[in-house]
DOMI-23612 format. One line per 3 residues: their letters; for each residue x, y, z of C-alpha. Coordinates in steps of 0.25 Angstrom, whole numbers, plus 5000, padded with zeros to 4 digits. Layout:
<sites>
a) X Y Z  ... .
</sites>
This chain:
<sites>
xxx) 5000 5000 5000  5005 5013 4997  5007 5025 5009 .
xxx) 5003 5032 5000  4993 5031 4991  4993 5035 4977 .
xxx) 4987 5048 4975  4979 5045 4962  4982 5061 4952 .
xxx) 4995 5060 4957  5006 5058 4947  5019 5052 4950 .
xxx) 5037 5053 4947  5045 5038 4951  5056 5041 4956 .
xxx) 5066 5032 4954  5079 5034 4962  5094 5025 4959 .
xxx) 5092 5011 4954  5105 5008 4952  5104 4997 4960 .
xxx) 5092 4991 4953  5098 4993 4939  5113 4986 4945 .
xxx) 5105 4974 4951  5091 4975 4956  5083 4977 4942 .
xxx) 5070 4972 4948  5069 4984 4958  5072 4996 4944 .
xxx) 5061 4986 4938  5048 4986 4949  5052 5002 4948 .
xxx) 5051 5005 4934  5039 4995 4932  5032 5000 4944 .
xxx) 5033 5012 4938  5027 5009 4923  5016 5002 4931 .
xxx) 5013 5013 4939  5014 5025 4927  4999 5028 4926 .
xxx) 4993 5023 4940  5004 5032 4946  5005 5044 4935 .
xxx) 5018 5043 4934  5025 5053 4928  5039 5051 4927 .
xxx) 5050 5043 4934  5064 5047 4938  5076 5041 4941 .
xxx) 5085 5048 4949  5097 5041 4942  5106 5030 4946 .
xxx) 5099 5021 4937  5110 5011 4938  5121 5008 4946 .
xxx) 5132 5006 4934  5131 5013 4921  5131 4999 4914 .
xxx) 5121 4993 4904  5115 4982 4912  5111 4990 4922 .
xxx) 5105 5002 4913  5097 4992 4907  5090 4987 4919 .
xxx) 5086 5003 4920  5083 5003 4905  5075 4990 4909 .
xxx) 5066 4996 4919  5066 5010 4914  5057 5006 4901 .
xxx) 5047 5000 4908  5043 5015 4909  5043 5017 4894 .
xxx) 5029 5022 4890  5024 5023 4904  5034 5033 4912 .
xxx) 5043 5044 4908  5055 5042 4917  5069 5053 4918 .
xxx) 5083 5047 4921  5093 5053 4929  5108 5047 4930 .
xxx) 5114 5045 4943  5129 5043 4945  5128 5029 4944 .
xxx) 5122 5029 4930  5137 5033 4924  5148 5027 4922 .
xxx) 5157 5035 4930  5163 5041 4919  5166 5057 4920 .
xxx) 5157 5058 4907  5146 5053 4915  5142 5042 4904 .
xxx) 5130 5033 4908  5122 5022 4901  5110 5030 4904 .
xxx) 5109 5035 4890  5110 5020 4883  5098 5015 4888 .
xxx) 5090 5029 4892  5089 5037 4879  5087 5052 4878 .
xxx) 5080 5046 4864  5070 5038 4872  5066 5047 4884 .
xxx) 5063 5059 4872  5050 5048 4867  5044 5053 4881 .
xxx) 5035 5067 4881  5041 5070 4896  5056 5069 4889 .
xxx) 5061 5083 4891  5075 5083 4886  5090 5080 4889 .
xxx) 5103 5087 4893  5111 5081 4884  5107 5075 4870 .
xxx) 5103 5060 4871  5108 5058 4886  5098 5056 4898 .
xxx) 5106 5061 4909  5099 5074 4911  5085 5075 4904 .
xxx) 5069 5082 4907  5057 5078 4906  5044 5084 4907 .
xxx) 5032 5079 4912  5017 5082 4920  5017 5079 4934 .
xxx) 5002 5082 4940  4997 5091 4929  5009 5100 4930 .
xxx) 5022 5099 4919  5037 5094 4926  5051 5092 4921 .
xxx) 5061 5081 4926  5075 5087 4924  5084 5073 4924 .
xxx) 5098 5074 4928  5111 5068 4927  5118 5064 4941 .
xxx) 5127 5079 4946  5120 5086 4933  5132 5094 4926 .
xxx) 5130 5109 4926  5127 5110 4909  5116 5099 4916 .
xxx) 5111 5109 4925  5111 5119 4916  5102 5112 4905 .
xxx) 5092 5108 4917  5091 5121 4921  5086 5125 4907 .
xxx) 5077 5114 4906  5070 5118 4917  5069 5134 4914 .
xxx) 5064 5129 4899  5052 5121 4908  5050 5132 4919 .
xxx) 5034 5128 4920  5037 5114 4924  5041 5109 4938 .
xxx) 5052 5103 4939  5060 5088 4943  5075 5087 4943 .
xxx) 5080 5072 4944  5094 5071 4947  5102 5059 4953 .
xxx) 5109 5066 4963  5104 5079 4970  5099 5076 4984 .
xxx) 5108 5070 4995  5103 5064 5007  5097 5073 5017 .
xxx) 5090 5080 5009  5102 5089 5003  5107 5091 4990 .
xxx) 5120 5085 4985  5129 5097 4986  5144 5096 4982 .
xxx) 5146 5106 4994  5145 5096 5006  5158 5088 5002 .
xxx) 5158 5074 5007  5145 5075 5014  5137 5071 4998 .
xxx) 5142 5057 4996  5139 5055 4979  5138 5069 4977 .
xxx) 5135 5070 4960  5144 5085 4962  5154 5078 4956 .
xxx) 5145 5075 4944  5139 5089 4942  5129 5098 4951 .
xxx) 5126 5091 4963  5111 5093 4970  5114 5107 4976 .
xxx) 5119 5113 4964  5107 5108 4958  5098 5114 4965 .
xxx) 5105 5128 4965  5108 5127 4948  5095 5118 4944 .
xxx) 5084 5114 4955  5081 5127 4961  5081 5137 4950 .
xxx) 5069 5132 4944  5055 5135 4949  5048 5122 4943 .
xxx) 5058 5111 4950  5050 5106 4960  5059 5091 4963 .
xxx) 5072 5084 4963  5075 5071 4961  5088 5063 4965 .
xxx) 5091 5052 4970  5106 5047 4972  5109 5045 4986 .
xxx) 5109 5032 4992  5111 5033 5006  5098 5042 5012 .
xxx) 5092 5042 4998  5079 5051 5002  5080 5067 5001 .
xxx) 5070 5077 5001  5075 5091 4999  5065 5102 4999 .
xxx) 5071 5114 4992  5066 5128 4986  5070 5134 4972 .
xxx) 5072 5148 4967  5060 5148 4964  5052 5144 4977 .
xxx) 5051 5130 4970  5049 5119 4982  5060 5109 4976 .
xxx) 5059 5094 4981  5072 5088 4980  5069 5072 4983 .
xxx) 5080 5061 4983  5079 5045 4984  5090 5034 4982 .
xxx) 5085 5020 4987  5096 5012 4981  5102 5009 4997 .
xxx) 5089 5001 5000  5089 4987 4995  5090 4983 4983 .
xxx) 5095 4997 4980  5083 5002 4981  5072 4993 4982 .
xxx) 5064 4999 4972  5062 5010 4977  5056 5023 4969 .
xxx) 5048 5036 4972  5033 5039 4968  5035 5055 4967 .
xxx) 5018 5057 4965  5012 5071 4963  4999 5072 4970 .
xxx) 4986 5078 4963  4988 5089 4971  4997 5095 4961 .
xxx) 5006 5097 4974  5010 5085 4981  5021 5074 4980 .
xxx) 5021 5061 4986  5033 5053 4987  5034 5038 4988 .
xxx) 5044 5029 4989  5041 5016 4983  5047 5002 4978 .
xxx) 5039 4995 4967  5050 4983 4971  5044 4981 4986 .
xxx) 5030 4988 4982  5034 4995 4994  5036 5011 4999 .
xxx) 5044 5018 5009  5037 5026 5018  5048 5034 5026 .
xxx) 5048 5049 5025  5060 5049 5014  5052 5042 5005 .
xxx) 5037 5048 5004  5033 5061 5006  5026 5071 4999 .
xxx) 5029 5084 4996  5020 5097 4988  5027 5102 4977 .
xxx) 5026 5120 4977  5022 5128 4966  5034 5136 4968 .
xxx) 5034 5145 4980  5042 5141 4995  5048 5147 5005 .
xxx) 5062 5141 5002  5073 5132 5010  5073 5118 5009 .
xxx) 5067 5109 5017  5075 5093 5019  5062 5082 5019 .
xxx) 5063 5070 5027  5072 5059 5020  5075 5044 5026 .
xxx) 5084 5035 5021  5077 5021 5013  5074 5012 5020 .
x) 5082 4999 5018 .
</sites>
């Protein structure tokens, strides 16, 4: 039984946070996800699913293919954006990845919700753009420590859109207890993506919080403690959500484990859920369902840290 029910109107984001393990060695846990999710398209409204990168846990083929595998089991049903996390290269200073073998720009561009790219017929960084309860969204996808012509080029896409609210999915941006990576706390960060590109506070002072329409953050990345809730406001008054979730650490790296992000009829609300189509079991702890009201752009500023817990094991 769910704790919380369904709310019929609502519409829904799947959040899926790092399968690297499921894609290394647990197939079956990535599978119950993405068919669970097929199944649930229409009963659920869902309108999109995220990963929040680390789709594998070594850039090599076998592995892509069992995210390939799972993934086209939402062909026709679910649009879906990908992020790469650090695991999804190779390591090399050129930051190649197999992400673009089997995940093609020329694929994703046969969807209507399929903004655009970064860079011409690579996946790393894209948009998309799609209705969340009777109101137009973009989903700026980006690349593990976003590079700053990156940045750049998300920051135009989101001026070129400025009457839709906004999503940014990024592998890394939160760390745990509810800050953002910053490059400034030294040794404190463990995995900082700094090295990479922007980490999460430079983010939010060169991208996230210039906008007026971004309303979420997505990110996921941290293993240990992996449940943030960050609760900042923008330049513009904008109330910013900045959510993270890793559940690798629990068994099976992860137990199946994603997030029901659903949009009440209210045209207001947001009800989290933590669920595992595996176990057909949610987690009920604080960290992992809440709800939150999305603004319609006016707050009194500050930031405000939400409870987070670590999974339970």
């Amino acid at each position: 039984m769910e704790p919380w029910p369904w709310i019929a109107g609502s519409t829904t984001l799947v959040v899926l946070p790092d399968t690297e393990v499921y894609a290394q060695k647990r197939p079956e846990s990535f599978e119950a996800q993405t068919r669970w999710i097929a199944a649930n398209a229409r009963a659920r409204n869902i309108a999109y699913a995220l990963h929040l990168g680390d789709i594998v846990h070594d850039d090599v083929d076998a592995q892509w293919q069992v995210a390939k595998r799972c993934f086209q089991m939402l062909d026709g049903k679910v649009p879906y954006a990908l992020v790469p996390g650090n695991h999804d290269y190779n390591n090399d200073p050129r930051r190649l990845t197999h992400l673009n073998d089997y995940f093609s720009a020329a694929e994703f561009r046969k969807w209507p919700t399929f903004g655009g790219v970064f860079a011409e017929g690579r996946m790393e960084n894209t948009f998309h753009l799609c209705r969340i309860r009777n109101r137009d969204w973009i989903i700026l996808a980006l690349e593990f420590g976003p590079r700053d012509e990156v940045v750049a080029w998300a920051n135009r896409v989101l001026a070129a859109h400025p009457d839709r609210l906004g999503i940014v999915v990024t592998h890394a941006y939160l760390f745990r207890d509810n800050v953002r990576f910053d490059h400034t706390a030294g040794k404190k960060q463990r995995a900082s993506p700094h090295g990479w590109g922007n980490d999460g506070e430079q983010l939010w002072q060169k991208l996230v919080r210039q906008h007026a329409g971004v309303r979420l953050v997505f990110s996921g990345h941290v293993a240990t403690g992996g449940l943030g809730h960050l609760v900042s406001t923008g330049e513009h008054g904008n109330t910013v959500h900045q959510i993270m979730v890793d559940y690798e650490n629990m068994r099976g790296g992860g137990s199946g484990y994603l997030r029901l992000v659903e949009f009440l009829p209210d045209g207001r609300s947001v009800q989290v859920r933590s669920y595992s189509p595996l176990l057909d079991r949610y987690l009920t702890d604080a960290g992992n369902q809440f709800t939150f009201a999305l603004n319609s752009g006016t707050s009194s500023g500050g930031e405000s840290k939400q409870p987070a817990s670590a999974p339970a094991k």
